[in-house]
C-alpha positions as CSV (number, residue, x, y, z in Angstrom):
1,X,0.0,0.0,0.0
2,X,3.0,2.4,0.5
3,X,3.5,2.6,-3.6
4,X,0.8,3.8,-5.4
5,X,0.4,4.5,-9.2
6,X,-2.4,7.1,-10.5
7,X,-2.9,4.4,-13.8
8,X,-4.4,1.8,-11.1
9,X,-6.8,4.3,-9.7
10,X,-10.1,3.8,-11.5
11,X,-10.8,7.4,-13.5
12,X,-14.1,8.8,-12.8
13,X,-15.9,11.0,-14.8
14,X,-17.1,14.9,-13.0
15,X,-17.2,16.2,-9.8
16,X,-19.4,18.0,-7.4
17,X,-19.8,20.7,-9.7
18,X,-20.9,18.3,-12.4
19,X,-18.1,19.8,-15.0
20,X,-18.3,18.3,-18.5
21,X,-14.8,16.8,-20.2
22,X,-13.6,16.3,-16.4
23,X,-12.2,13.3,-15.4
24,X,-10.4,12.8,-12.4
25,X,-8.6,10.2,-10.1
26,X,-9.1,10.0,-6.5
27,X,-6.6,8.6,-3.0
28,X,-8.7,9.1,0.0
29,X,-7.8,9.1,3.7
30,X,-9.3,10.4,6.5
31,X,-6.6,12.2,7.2
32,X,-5.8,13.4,3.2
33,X,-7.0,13.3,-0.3
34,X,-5.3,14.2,-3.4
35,X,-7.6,14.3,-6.6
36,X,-5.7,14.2,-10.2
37,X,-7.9,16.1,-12.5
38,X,-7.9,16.2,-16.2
39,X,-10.1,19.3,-17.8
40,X,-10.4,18.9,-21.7
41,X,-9.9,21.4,-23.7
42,X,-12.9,23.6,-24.8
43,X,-14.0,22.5,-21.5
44,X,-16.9,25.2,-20.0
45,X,-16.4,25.5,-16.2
46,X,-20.0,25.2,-14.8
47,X,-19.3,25.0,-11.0
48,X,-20.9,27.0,-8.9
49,X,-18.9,29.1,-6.3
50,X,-18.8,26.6,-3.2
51,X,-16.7,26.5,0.3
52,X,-15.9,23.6,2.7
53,X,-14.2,23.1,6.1
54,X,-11.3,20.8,4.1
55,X,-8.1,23.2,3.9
56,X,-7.3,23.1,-0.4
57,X,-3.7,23.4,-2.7
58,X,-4.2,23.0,-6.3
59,X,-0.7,22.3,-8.3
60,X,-1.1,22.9,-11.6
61,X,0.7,20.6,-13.7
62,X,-0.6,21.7,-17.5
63,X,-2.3,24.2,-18.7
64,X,-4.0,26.6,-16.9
65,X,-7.2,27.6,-15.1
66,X,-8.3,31.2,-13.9
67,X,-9.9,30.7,-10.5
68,X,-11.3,33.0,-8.0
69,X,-10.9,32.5,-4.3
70,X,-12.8,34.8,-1.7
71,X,-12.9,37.8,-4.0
72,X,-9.7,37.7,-5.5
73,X,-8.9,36.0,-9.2
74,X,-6.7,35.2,-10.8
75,X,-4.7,32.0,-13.3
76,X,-2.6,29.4,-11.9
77,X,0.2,28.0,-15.0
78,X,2.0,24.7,-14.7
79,X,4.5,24.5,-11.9
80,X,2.3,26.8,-9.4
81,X,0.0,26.9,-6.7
82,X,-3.4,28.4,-5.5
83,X,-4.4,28.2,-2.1
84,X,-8.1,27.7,-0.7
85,X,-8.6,28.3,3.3
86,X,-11.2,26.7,4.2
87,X,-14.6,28.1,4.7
88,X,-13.5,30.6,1.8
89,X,-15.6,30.4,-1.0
90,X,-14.0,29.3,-4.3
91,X,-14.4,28.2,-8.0
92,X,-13.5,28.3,-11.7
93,X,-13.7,31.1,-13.9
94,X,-12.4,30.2,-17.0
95,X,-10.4,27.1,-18.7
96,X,-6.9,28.0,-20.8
97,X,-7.3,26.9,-24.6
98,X,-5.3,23.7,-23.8
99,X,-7.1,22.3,-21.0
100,X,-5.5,21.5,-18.2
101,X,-4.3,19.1,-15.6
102,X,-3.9,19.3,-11.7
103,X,-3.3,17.8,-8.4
104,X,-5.7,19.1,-5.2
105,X,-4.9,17.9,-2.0
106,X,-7.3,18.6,0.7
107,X,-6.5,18.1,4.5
108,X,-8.1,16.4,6.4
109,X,-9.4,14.0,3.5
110,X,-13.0,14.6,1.4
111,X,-14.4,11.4,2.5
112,X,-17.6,12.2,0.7
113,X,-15.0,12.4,-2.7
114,X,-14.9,8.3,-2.2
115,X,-16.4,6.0,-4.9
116,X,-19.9,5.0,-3.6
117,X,-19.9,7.4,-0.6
118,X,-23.7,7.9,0.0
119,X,-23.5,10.4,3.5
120,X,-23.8,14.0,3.4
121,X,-21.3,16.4,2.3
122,X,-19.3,18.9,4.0
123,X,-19.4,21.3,1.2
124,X,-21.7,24.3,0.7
125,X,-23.1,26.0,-2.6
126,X,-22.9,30.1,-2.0
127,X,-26.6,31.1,-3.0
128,X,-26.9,33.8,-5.8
Protein backbone atom coordinates (compact mmCIF):
# COMPACT_ATOMS: atom_id res chain seq x y z
CA UNK A 1 0.00 0.00 0.00
CA UNK A 2 3.04 2.39 0.47
CA UNK A 3 3.48 2.57 -3.56
CA UNK A 4 0.75 3.80 -5.40
CA UNK A 5 0.36 4.50 -9.22
CA UNK A 6 -2.36 7.12 -10.51
CA UNK A 7 -2.95 4.44 -13.85
CA UNK A 8 -4.38 1.79 -11.11
CA UNK A 9 -6.81 4.27 -9.73
CA UNK A 10 -10.13 3.82 -11.52
CA UNK A 11 -10.79 7.40 -13.46
CA UNK A 12 -14.11 8.80 -12.76
CA UNK A 13 -15.88 11.05 -14.83
CA UNK A 14 -17.12 14.89 -12.99
CA UNK A 15 -17.21 16.18 -9.80
CA UNK A 16 -19.45 18.01 -7.37
CA UNK A 17 -19.82 20.69 -9.70
CA UNK A 18 -20.92 18.34 -12.38
CA UNK A 19 -18.13 19.83 -14.97
CA UNK A 20 -18.32 18.34 -18.52
CA UNK A 21 -14.82 16.82 -20.18
CA UNK A 22 -13.56 16.27 -16.38
CA UNK A 23 -12.23 13.29 -15.44
CA UNK A 24 -10.45 12.78 -12.40
CA UNK A 25 -8.59 10.19 -10.13
CA UNK A 26 -9.14 10.04 -6.55
CA UNK A 27 -6.62 8.61 -3.02
CA UNK A 28 -8.68 9.07 0.02
CA UNK A 29 -7.84 9.11 3.73
CA UNK A 30 -9.26 10.36 6.46
CA UNK A 31 -6.61 12.24 7.19
CA UNK A 32 -5.82 13.41 3.15
CA UNK A 33 -6.96 13.30 -0.33
CA UNK A 34 -5.28 14.16 -3.37
CA UNK A 35 -7.62 14.31 -6.63
CA UNK A 36 -5.71 14.22 -10.18
CA UNK A 37 -7.93 16.11 -12.54
CA UNK A 38 -7.95 16.21 -16.18
CA UNK A 39 -10.07 19.28 -17.77
CA UNK A 40 -10.44 18.86 -21.71
CA UNK A 41 -9.93 21.41 -23.66
CA UNK A 42 -12.88 23.57 -24.76
CA UNK A 43 -14.03 22.47 -21.48
CA UNK A 44 -16.89 25.18 -20.01
CA UNK A 45 -16.42 25.54 -16.25
CA UNK A 46 -20.04 25.24 -14.81
CA UNK A 47 -19.27 25.04 -11.00
CA UNK A 48 -20.94 26.99 -8.90
CA UNK A 49 -18.88 29.08 -6.26
CA UNK A 50 -18.75 26.58 -3.19
CA UNK A 51 -16.71 26.45 0.27
CA UNK A 52 -15.91 23.62 2.69
CA UNK A 53 -14.21 23.06 6.11
CA UNK A 54 -11.26 20.78 4.08
CA UNK A 55 -8.13 23.19 3.87
CA UNK A 56 -7.26 23.08 -0.43
CA UNK A 57 -3.66 23.43 -2.69
CA UNK A 58 -4.16 23.02 -6.34
CA UNK A 59 -0.66 22.29 -8.25
CA UNK A 60 -1.06 22.94 -11.63
CA UNK A 61 0.73 20.57 -13.71
CA UNK A 62 -0.57 21.66 -17.46
CA UNK A 63 -2.31 24.16 -18.71
CA UNK A 64 -4.01 26.61 -16.90
CA UNK A 65 -7.23 27.62 -15.10
CA UNK A 66 -8.34 31.15 -13.91
CA UNK A 67 -9.93 30.65 -10.55
CA UNK A 68 -11.31 32.98 -7.95
CA UNK A 69 -10.93 32.53 -4.35
CA UNK A 70 -12.76 34.80 -1.71
CA UNK A 71 -12.89 37.79 -4.01
CA UNK A 72 -9.72 37.69 -5.50
CA UNK A 73 -8.94 35.97 -9.18
CA UNK A 74 -6.67 35.23 -10.81
CA UNK A 75 -4.69 31.95 -13.30
CA UNK A 76 -2.57 29.35 -11.91
CA UNK A 77 0.20 28.02 -15.03
CA UNK A 78 2.00 24.65 -14.74
CA UNK A 79 4.53 24.50 -11.95
CA UNK A 80 2.28 26.83 -9.40
CA UNK A 81 0.01 26.92 -6.65
CA UNK A 82 -3.37 28.37 -5.54
CA UNK A 83 -4.36 28.18 -2.07
CA UNK A 84 -8.13 27.69 -0.68
CA UNK A 85 -8.58 28.30 3.29
CA UNK A 86 -11.24 26.70 4.20
CA UNK A 87 -14.59 28.14 4.66
CA UNK A 88 -13.47 30.55 1.81
CA UNK A 89 -15.62 30.36 -0.99
CA UNK A 90 -14.05 29.34 -4.33
CA UNK A 91 -14.39 28.22 -7.95
CA UNK A 92 -13.52 28.27 -11.72
CA UNK A 93 -13.66 31.07 -13.90
CA UNK A 94 -12.44 30.21 -16.97
CA UNK A 95 -10.39 27.07 -18.67
CA UNK A 96 -6.93 27.99 -20.75
CA UNK A 97 -7.26 26.87 -24.63
CA UNK A 98 -5.26 23.69 -23.83
CA UNK A 99 -7.06 22.32 -20.97
CA UNK A 100 -5.47 21.52 -18.19
CA UNK A 101 -4.29 19.08 -15.58
CA UNK A 102 -3.90 19.25 -11.74
CA UNK A 103 -3.29 17.82 -8.42
CA UNK A 104 -5.70 19.07 -5.17
CA UNK A 105 -4.90 17.93 -2.03
CA UNK A 106 -7.29 18.58 0.73
CA UNK A 107 -6.48 18.11 4.54
CA UNK A 108 -8.07 16.44 6.38
CA UNK A 109 -9.41 13.98 3.52
CA UNK A 110 -12.96 14.63 1.43
CA UNK A 111 -14.41 11.41 2.48
CA UNK A 112 -17.58 12.16 0.66
CA UNK A 113 -14.97 12.38 -2.67
CA UNK A 114 -14.86 8.28 -2.18
CA UNK A 115 -16.41 6.00 -4.91
CA UNK A 116 -19.88 5.02 -3.60
CA UNK A 117 -19.88 7.41 -0.62
CA UNK A 118 -23.67 7.94 -0.03
CA UNK A 119 -23.53 10.42 3.52
CA UNK A 120 -23.81 14.04 3.36
CA UNK A 121 -21.28 16.39 2.26
CA UNK A 122 -19.30 18.91 3.98
CA UNK A 123 -19.36 21.34 1.22
CA UNK A 124 -21.69 24.34 0.74
CA UNK A 125 -23.09 26.03 -2.62
CA UNK A 126 -22.92 30.06 -2.03
CA UNK A 127 -26.62 31.09 -3.00
CA UNK A 128 -26.86 33.84 -5.80
Amino acid sequence: MGFIKWGDIPRTAGTVGKREGKMRRVFCTEGLTIVRSEVEAGSELIENPHCHPEEQVMFMLEGKLCLRIGDEVGWVEPGEMAYFPPNVYHGGVEIGPEGAVYLQIFSPGKVDYLPGYFGVTKTEFKQT
